[in-house]
C-alpha positions as CSV (number, residue, x, y, z in Angstrom):
1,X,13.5,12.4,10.2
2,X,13.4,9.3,9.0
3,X,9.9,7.2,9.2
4,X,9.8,3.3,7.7
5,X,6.2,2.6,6.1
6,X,7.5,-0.1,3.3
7,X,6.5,-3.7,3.6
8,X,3.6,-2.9,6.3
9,X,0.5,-4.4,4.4
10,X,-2.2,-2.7,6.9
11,X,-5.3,-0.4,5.8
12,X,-4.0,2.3,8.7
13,X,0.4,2.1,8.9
14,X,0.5,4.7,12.1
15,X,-2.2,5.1,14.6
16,X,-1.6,8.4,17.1
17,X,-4.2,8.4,19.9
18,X,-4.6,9.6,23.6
19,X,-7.7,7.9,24.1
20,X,-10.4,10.9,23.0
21,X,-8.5,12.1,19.7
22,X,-7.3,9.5,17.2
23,X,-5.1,10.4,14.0
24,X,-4.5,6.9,11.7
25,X,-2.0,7.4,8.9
26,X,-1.7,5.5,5.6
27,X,1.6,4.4,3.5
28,X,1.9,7.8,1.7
29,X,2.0,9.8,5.5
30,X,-1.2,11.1,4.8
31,X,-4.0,11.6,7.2
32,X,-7.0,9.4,6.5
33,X,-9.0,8.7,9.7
34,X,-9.4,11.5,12.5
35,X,-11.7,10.6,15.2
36,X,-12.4,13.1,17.4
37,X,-13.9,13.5,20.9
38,X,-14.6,9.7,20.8
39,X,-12.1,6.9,19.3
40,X,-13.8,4.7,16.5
41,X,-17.0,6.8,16.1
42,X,-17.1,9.9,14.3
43,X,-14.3,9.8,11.3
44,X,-14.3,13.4,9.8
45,X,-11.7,12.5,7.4
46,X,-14.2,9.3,6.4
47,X,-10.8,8.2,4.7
48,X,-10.4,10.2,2.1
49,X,-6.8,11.3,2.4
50,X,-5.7,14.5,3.6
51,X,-1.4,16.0,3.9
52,X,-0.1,17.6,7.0
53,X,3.0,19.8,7.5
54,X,5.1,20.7,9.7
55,X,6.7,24.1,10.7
56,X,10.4,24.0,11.8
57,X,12.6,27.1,12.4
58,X,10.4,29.4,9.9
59,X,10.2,26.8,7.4
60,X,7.1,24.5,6.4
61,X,7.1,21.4,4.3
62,X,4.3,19.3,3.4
63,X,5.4,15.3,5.2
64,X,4.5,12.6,2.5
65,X,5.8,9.4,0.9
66,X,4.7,10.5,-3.2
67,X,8.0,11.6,-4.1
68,X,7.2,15.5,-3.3
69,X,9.0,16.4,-0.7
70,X,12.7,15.7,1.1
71,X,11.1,13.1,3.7
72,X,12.3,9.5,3.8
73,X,9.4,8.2,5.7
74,X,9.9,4.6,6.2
75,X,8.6,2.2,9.5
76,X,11.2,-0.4,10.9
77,X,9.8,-3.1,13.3
């Protein structure tokens, strides 16, 4: 997987939403803003920065952009 977040300059470099559950993302991959069940009010990460995983074929691996784990994570416009 290959994600492009180099050269962006914004506070929030991926936003995931479906319109009640939002997830914003900084230039390290890591979770800083969750809003949940309204968009734009309640942030229970308050933007402090928080990793996420993911579980593949019985294998997990934290995602980030530090250096710690296999990931190229990159955003391309």
């Amino acid at each position: 997987m290959v994600i492009i977040l180099e050269s962006v300059c914004l506070p929030r470099n991926i936003l995931l939403s479906n319109g009640c559950f939002a997830v914003t993302l900084d230039s390290n991959a890591q979770i800083r803003d969750f809003y949940f069940p309204y968009v734009g009010f309640e942030n229970h990460a308050v933007g402090h920065p928080f990793r996420f995983g993911v579980w593949v074929d019985g294998k997990f691996e934290w995602i980030d952009a530090t250096g710690t784990s296999e990931w190229l994570i990159c955003l391309k416009p």
